[in-house]
Structure formats: C-alpha cells, structure tokens
C-alpha positions as MATLAB code, in Angstrom:
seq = 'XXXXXXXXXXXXXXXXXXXXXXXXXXXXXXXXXXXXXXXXXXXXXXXXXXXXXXXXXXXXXXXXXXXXXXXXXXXXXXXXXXXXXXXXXXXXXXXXXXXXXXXXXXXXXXXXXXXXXXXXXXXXXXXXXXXXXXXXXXXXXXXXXXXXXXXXXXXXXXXXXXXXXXXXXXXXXXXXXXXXXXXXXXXXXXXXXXXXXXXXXXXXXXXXXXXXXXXXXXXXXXXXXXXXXXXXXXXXXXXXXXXXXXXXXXXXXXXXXXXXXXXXXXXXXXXXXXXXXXX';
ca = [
       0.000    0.000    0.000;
       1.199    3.682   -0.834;
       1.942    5.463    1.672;
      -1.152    8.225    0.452;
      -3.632    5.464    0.594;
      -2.527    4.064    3.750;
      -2.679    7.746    5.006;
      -6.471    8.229    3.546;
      -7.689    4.845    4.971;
      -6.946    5.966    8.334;
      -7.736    9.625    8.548;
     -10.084   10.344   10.931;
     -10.141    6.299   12.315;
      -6.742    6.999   14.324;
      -6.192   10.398   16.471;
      -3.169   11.086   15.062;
      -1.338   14.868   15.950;
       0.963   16.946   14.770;
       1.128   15.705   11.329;
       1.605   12.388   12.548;
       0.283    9.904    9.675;
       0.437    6.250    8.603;
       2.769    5.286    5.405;
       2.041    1.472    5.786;
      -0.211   -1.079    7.005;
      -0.489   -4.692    6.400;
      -3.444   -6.533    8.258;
      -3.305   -5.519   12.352;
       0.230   -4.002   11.792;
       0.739   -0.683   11.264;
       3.766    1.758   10.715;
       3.417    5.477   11.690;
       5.656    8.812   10.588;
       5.948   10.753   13.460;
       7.350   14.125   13.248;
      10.616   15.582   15.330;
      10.031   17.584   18.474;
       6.979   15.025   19.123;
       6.870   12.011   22.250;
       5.957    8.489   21.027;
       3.761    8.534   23.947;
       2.966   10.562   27.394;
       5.117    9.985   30.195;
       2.082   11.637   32.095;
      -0.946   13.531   31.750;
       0.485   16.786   30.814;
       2.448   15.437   27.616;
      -0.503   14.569   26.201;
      -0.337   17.827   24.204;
       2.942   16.700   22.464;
       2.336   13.477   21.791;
       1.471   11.035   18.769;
      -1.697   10.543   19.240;
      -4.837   12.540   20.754;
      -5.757   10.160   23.316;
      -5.398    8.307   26.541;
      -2.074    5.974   27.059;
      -1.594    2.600   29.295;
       2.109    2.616   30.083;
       1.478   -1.026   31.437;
      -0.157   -2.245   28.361;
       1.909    0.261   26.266;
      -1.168    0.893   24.301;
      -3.080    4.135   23.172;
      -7.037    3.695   24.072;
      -9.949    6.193   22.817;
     -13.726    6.083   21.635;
     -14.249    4.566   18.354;
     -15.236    6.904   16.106;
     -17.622    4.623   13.794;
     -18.901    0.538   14.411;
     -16.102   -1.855   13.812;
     -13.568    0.779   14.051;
     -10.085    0.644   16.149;
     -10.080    2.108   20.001;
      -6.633    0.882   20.795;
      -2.901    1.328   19.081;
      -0.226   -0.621   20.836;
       2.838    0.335   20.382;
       5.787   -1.520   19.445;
       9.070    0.665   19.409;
       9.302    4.452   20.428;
      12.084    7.159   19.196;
      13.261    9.826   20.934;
      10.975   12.966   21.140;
      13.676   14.863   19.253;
      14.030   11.838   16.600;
      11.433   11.761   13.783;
      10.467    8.601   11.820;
       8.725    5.009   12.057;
       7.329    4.305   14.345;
       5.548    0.541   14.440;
       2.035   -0.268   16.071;
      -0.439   -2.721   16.088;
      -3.958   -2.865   16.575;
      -4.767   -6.109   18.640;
      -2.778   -7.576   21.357;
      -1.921  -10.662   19.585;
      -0.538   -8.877   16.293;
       1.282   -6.656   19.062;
       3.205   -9.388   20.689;
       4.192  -10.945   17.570;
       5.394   -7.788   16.594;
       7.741   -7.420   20.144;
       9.043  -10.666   19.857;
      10.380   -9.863   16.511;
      12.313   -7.178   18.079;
      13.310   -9.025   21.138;
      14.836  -11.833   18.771;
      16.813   -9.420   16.782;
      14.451   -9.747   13.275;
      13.857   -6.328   12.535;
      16.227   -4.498   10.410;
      16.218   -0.524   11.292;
      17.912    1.942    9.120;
      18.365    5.882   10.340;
      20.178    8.670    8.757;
      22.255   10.837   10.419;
      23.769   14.479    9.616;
      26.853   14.557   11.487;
      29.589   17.085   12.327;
      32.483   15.974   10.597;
      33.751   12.741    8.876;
      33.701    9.238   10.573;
      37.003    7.527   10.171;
      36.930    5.035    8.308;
      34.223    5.867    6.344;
      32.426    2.114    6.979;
      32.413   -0.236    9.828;
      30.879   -1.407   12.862;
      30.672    0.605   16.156;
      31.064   -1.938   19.365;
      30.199   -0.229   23.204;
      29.021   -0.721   26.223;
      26.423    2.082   27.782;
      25.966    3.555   31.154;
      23.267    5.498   31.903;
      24.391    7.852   34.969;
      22.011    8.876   37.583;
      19.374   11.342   37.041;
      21.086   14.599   36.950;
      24.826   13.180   37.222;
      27.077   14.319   34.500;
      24.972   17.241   33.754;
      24.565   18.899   30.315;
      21.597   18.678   27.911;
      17.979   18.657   27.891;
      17.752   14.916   28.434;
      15.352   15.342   31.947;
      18.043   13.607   33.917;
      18.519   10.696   31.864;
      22.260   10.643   30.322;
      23.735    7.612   28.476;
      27.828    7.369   28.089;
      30.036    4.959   26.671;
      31.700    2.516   29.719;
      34.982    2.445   29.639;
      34.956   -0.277   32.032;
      33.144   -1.581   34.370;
      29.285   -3.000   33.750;
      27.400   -1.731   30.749;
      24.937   -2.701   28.211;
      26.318   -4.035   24.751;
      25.707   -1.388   22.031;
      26.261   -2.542   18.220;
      25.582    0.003   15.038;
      26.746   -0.730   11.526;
      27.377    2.686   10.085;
      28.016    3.882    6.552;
      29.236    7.870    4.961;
      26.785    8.187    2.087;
      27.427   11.495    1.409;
      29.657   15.265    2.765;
      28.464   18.412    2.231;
      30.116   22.075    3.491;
      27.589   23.663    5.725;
      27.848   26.982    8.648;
      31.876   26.695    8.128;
      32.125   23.056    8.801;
      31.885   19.784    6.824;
      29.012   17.431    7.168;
      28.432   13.999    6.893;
      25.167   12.039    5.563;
      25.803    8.470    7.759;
      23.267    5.366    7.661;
      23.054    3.853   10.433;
      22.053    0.472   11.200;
      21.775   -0.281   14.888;
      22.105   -4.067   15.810;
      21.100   -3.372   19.442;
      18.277   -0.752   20.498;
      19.798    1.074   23.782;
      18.298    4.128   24.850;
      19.923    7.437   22.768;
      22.474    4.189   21.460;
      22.953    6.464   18.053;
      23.190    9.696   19.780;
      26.038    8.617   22.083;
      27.952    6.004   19.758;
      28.196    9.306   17.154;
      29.088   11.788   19.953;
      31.415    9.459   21.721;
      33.878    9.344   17.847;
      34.011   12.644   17.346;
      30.926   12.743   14.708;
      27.801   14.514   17.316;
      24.537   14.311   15.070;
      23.708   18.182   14.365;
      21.137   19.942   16.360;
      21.893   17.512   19.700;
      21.102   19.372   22.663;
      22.544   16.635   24.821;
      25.623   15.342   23.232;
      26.479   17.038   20.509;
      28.428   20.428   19.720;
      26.487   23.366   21.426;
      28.191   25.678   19.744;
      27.829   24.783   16.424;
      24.284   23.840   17.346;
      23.637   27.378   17.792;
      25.535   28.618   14.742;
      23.942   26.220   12.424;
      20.408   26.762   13.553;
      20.809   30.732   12.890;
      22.077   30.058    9.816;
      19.641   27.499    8.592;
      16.789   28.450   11.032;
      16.446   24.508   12.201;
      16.756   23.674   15.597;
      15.738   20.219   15.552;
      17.980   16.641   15.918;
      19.181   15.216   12.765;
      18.800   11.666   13.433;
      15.563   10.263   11.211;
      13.675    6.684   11.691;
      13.856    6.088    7.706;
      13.339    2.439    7.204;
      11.777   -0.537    9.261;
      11.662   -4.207    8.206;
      10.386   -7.749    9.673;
      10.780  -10.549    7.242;
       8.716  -13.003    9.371;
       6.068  -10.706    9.363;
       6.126   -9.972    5.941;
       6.016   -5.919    6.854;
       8.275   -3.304    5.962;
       7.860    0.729    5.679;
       9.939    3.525    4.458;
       9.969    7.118    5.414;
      11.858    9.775    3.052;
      14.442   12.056    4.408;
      13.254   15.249    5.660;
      13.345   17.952    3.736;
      15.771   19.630    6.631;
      18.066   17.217    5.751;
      17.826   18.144    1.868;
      18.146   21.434    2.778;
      21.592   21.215    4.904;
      22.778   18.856    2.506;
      22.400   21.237   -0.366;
      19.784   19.618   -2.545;
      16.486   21.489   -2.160;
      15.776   25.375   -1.414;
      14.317   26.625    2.255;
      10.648   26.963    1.959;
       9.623   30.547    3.338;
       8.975   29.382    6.421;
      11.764   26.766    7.943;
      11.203   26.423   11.575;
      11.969   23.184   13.012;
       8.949   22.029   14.643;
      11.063   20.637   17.383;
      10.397   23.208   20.084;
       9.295   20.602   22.767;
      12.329   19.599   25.553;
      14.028   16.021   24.552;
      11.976   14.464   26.808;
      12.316   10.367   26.625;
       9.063    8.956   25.377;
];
C-alpha cells in the first residue's frame, strides 16, 4: 500500500497529531511517521499535548485507548518501538494484542532491520564499519549537560554496561555553517536508549542539532544560519521478514536542505520546540 492510501484509509479512524500519519499497514500491523520535536507517547498527563496521538495511554499495556469513532472501528494502538521525542520517523504499532506481541518478539529476537540517517559534524574515520560499546546510563542529573530530563547515556569504559552494536556507513559530505558534514546510515544491531546519539558523539561525529551530546556551539551557529533547531537523526526504514512488513519514510526535507539539494521553503522552523523528553 502507498503510503497516500494508507494515510487516507486511516484519517479520521486513528487520532493522530501533529502531522503524525500512517505510510504502511499490512493486516493488524501498522507503521506510523511521526514528526521531530513530538513524544511516542505521554510519560504523564500533561504530555498529552505533544504526543502522537490525541488520546489516553496505558504505560502497562503500552497501548493508546480512545472512543471509536464509527462501528467496527479501532479504540486501541499498541505500540511496538518508540524514538526519541527529538528523533522523527517510524514508528511501528499494532492494533490487537496478539498482532502486538508478535510484533515485540520480533524485536526481542533481533528480526527487525532498522535503518536511520544521520547528519553529522564531521567525517567518521573510516568511512564504513561497525561501532562496538558498552552504555551507562548515569544517575538522574549526574554528568549534567543537555535537555535529556536527567537521563544521560555514556560509553563505559569499564566496568558494567549494556552491549551497544551500530553498523554505520558515509553516504554522502556536504560544506555547511563553516564546517563539513556527513550524511551516515546507520544500522543499529542493538536498540539502547539514545544508542545512536552517544555512539556518534562518543567518535568525534555529534549528530547536528543535539542538545545533549552534541556540539552546542555549532548547534547554535547552524540553527541561525539554517533556522532549524531540531535533531538530525531520522527513523527512515523498518523491516520484519517473518512478518512480511516493511515501511519507508523519506528524508526530511531539513536534511535536503543542509545537505544542499532542495531550497528553504519561506517558512523553515523546526517544529522541534518541545524539551528532549524520553518517550
């Protein structure tokens, strides 16, 4: 299905914000585009202005619940992998329980095959490999720095840590605010909390517009010279074989627009204005 009929067959069945839509469905599964500067779900009652969906959220269930709008139509969205408020992209959801914990065991055994794109600062060296770490998250408020409402991740240089694994890949440079920038797909084996943010930070390559750990300073250059405040890290492409399901979401056009291929339009605010918040 295209991703403007999937988007047709659902408007006005799903409560979808922000310009939140659907670019694929297949049966009870469902894959969602959800903007940057937008929470995959509230944390609590007051985030329910920022997040994906207009409506009521069971943490326990992780599941979105409202009034059906019609006979026979869907009251519940369970979700089934969440990005970063500041991270735009797939998201995956499901509309039954049972299609939902198929869908989670695929990504507990490892079967679903993520690809994000990254504008970095500077050029990963080499240009191709595999990133290996073990993350530490540091307690709330230790460390300091960022937006990241106490939560901080850092690569362990010893002691215990979770195993992080990303295959990365320089697509493409491009000259931007005085500095050189790289276009890098990213393929993360493992899902850790902010795993891409860090691994790029932690080599010298901090995704652009990172208010926790990237470059602050250029941060601040780039978005008055571009206008965009938001993270570059985008959700792009999501696969499960075994499920026979896969969606794609196009870059951005920020990311078109730092990388030199398409114009600003005359207004090019980054609609990330909400704190990274974890969703």
């Amino acid at each position: 299905m295209s991703a403007g009929a999937a988007t047709a067959q659902w408007d006005g069945v799903l409560p979808l914000a922000h310009t939140a839509r659907v670019v694929a469905a297949a049966g009870k599964l469902l894959a969602l585009e959800k903007p940057a500067g937008i929470m995959t779900h509230p944390n609590k009652e007051v985030d329910r202005n920022y997040s994906l969906l207009r409506a009521a959220y069971d943490l326990g269930r992780e599941c979105y619940h409202w009034t059906p709008t019609a006979p026979g139509a869907p009251g519940e969205l369970y979700l089934l992998n969440r990005l970063d408020s500041p991270t735009s992209g797939l998201v995956l959801a499901a509309l039954d329980e049972e299609t939902a914990a198929l869908g989670r065991q695929a990504f507990a055994d490892g079967k679903v095959t993520k690809i994000y794109y990254a504008l970095v600062l500077g050029l990963p060296r080499p240009a191709k490999g595999v990133w290996v770490d073990k993350l530490a998250r540091l307690p709330a408020g230790g460390g300091g720095g960022g937006r990241g409402g106490g939560i901080r991740v850092v690569v362990a240089r010893g002691g215990p840590g979770q195993l992080a694994e990303t295959r990365y890949e320089c697509v493409e440079t491009h000259p931007s605010a005085g500095a050189m920038l790289s276009l890098l797909k990213l393929e993360p084996v493992t899902g850790r909390t902010h795993q891409l943010r860090v691994q790029c930070g932690a080599r010298g390559v901090a995704i652009v517009g990172d208010g926790t750990y990237g470059d602050f300073m250029f941060n601040r250059e780039f978005a008055r010279r571009t206008g965009h405040k938001r993270l570059f890290l985008h959700a792009t492409s999501l696969r499960i074989p075994s499920l026979n399901f896969s969606a794609e979401s196009p870059l951005p056009h920020e990311f078109q627009v730092a990388l030199g291929k398409e114009k600003p339009r005359s207004s090019n605010k980054s609609s990330a204005a909400q704190p990274d918040r974890e969703s």
